[in-house]
C-alpha positions as CSV (number, residue, x, y, z in Angstrom):
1,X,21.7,-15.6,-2.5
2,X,23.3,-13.3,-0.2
3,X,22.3,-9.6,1.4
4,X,24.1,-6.6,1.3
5,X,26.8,-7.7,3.7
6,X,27.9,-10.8,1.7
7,X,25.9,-13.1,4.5
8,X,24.9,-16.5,2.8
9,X,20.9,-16.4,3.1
10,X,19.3,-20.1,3.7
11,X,17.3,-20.9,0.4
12,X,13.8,-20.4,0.3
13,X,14.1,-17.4,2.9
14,X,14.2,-13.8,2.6
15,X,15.2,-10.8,4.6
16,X,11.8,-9.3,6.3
17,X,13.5,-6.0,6.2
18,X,16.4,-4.3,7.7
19,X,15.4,-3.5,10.9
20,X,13.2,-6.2,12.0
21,X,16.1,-8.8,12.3
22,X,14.3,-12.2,11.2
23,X,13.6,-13.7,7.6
24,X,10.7,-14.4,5.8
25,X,9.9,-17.4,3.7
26,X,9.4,-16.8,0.1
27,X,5.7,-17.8,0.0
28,X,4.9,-15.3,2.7
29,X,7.1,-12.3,0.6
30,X,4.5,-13.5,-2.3
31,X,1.7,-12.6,0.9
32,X,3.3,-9.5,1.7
33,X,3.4,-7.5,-1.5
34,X,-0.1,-9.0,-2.3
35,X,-1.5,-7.1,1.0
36,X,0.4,-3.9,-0.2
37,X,-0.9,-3.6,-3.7
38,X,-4.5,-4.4,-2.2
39,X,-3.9,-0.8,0.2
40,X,-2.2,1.0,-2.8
41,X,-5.2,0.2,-5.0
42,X,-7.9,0.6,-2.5
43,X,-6.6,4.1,-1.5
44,X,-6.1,5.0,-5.7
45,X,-9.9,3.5,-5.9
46,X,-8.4,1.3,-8.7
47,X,-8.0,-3.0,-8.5
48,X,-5.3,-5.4,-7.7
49,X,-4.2,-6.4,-11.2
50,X,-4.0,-2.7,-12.9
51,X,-2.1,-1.3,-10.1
52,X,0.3,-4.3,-10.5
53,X,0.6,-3.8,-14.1
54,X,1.1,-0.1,-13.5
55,X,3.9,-1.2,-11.5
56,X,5.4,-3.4,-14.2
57,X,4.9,-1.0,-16.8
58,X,6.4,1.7,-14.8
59,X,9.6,-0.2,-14.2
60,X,10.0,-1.2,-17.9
61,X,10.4,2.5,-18.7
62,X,14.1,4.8,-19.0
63,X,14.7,7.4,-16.5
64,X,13.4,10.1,-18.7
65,X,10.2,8.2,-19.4
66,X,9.4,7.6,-15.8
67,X,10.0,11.2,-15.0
68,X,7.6,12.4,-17.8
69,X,5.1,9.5,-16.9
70,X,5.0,10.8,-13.7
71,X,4.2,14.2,-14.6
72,X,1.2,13.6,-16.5
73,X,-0.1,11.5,-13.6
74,X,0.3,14.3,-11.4
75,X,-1.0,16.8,-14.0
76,X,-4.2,14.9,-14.9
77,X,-5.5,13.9,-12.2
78,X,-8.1,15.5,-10.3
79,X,-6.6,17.9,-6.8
80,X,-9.6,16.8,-4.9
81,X,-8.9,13.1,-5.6
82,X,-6.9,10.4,-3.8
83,X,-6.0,9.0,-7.4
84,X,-2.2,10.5,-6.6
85,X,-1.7,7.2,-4.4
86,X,-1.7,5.3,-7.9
87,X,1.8,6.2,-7.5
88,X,2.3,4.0,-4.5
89,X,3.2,0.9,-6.7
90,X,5.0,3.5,-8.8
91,X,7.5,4.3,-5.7
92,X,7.6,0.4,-4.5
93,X,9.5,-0.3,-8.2
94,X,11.5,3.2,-8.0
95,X,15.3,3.1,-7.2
96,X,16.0,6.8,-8.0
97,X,15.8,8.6,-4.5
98,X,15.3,11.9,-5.5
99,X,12.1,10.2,-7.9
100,X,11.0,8.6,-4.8
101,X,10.9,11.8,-2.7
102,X,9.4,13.8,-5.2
103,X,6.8,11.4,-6.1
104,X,6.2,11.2,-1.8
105,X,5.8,14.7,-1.6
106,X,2.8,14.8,-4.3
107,X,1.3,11.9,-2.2
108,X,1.6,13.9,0.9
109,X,0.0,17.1,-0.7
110,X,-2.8,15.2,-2.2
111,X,-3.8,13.5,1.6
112,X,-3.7,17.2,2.9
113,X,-6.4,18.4,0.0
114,X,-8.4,15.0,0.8
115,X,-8.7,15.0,4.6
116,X,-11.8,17.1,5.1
117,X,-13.6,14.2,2.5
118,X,-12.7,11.0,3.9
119,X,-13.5,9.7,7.9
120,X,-10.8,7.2,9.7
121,X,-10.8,5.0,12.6
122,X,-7.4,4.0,14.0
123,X,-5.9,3.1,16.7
124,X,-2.8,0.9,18.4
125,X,-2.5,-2.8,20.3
126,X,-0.5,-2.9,23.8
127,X,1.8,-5.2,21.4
128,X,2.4,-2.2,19.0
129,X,0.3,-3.4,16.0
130,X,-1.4,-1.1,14.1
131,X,-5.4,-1.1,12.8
132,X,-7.2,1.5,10.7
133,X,-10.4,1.5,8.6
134,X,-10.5,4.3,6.2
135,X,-14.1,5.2,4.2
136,X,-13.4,6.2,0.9
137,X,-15.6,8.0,-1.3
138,X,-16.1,6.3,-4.5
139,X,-18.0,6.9,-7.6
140,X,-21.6,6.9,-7.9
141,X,-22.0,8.6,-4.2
142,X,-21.1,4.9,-2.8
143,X,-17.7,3.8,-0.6
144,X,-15.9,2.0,0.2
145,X,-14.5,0.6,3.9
146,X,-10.9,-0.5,4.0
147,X,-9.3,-1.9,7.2
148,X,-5.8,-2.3,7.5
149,X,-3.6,-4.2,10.5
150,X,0.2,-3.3,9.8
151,X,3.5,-2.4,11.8
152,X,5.1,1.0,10.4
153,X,8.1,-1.2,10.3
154,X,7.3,-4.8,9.4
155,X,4.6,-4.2,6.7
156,X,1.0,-5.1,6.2
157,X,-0.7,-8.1,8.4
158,X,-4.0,-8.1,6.7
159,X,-6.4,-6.3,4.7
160,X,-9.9,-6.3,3.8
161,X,-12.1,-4.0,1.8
162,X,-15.7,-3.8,0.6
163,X,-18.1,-1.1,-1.4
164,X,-21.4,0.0,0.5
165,X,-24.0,2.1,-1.0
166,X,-24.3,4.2,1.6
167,X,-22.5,6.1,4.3
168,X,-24.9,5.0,6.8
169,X,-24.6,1.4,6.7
170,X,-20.8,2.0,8.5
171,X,-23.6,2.7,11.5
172,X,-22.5,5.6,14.0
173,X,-20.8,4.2,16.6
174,X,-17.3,5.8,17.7
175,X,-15.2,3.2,18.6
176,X,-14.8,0.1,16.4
177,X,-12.7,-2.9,17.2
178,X,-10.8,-4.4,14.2
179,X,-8.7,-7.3,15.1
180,X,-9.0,-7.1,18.7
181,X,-7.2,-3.4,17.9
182,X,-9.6,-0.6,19.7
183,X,-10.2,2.4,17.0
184,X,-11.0,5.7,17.5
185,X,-12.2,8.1,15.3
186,X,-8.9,10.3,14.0
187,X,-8.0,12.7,11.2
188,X,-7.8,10.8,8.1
189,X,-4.5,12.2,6.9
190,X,-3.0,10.8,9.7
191,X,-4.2,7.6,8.8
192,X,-3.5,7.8,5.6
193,X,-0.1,8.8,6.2
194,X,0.7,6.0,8.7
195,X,-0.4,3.3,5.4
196,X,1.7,5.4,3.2
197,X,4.5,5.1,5.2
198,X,3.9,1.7,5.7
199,X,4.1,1.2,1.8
200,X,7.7,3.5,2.1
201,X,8.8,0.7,4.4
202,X,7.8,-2.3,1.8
203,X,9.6,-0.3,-0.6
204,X,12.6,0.4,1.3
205,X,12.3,-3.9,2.1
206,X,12.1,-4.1,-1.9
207,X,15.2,-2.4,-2.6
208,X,18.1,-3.2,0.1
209,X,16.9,-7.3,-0.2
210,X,18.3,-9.5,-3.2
211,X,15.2,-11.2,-4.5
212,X,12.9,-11.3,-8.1
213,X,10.6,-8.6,-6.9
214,X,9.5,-8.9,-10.8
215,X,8.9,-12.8,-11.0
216,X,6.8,-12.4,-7.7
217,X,4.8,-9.3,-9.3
218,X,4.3,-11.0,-12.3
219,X,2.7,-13.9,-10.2
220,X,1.0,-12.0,-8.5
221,X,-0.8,-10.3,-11.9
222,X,-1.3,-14.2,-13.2
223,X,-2.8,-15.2,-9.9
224,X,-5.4,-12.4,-9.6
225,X,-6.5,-12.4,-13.5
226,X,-7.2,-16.2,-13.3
227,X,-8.4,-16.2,-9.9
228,X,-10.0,-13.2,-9.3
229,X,-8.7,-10.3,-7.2
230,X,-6.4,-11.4,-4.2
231,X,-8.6,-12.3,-1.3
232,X,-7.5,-10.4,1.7
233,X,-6.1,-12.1,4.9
């Protein structure tokens, strides 16, 4: 197997990404894109295995089916809703640029109309990690908590998620410390936006390495049916 510049790349190894300059072994790439369809489907209040088929499906499709795909997603669902981020997975498995910026855009616009409905914590470590918990309004007048440790540029370290019934069961302190990471109360779009761009990175990572990003998807999908939903890390 060899990258973009023709460099032999040791078996069993894989390119972390292009600016982070060391490799990742192929059982930890299998980690990686588990942790980033866990945040894609907490943030599109959906599960682990139908944001992976999405995915698959999606990818399967021509050029003018994706484009008209992704126009019905955008058209039926709700402006209030973050259901938009179903197409998260959607730009992970896009190669088309001008797809992949339009489809970033709506995602954008949709965080903007959601901001004044969701609360965020977030804040940075003195060794430039990155932790958030976001509460998500979900159905029933329940949510749900998802934390998040990432870099903006070396993907998702862990992330964990659960449903409460109530608001008032997050308890009202201010600062909560996830990880050993302080957070602070911030805007959610800005949190929001930081995880998003974190998913652009793992994307970006998808397309300029030479791997089976489908085979490890596909696993992926296997593992969670038989298993249950991947357990977060």
């Amino acid at each position: 197997m060899t990258d973009d510049d023709d460099e032999p790349i040791a078996s069993g190894v894989l390119p972390i990404g292009p600016r982070s300059g060391h490799l990742l072994a192929e059982d930890d790439v299998t980690a990686r894109f588990s942790r980033l369809f866990q945040v894609a489907a907490a943030l599109a209040g959906s599960d682990i295995p139908t944001t992976i088929e999405a995915a698959l499906d999606y990818a399967s499709l021509s050029n003018v089916e994706r484009k008209e795909f992704v126009a019905e997603v955008m058209d039926d669902l709700p402006g209030d809703g973050l259901g938009l981020a179903m197409l998260l997975p959607l730009i992970f498995v896009e190669d088309d640029p001008l797809s992949v910026a339009s489809m970033t855009k709506a995602i954008w616009e949709a965080v903007e109309r959601n901001q004044s409905t969701l609360e965020a914590w977030s804040g940075v470590s003195k060794a430039g990690l990155r932790g958030c918990r976001i509460l998500v309004p979900i159905a029933g007048g329940a949510s749900e908590i998802v934390e998040v440790v990432y870099q903006l540029e070396d993907g998702f370290r862990f992330v964990r998620e659960r449903s409460i019934a109530h608001e008032a069961e997050v308890g009202s302190a201010l600062l909560v410390v996830l990880d050993g990471i302080l957070l602070e109360p911030v805007d959610a779009s800005t949190a929001v936006a930081d995880l998003i761009t974190t998913v652009l990175t793992e994307a970006r990572y998808r397309r300029e390495s030479v791997f089976d990003w489908q085979a490890v998807c596909s696993f992926l999908l296997e593992e969670s049916l038989l298993f249950g939903e991947t357990e977060s890390e």
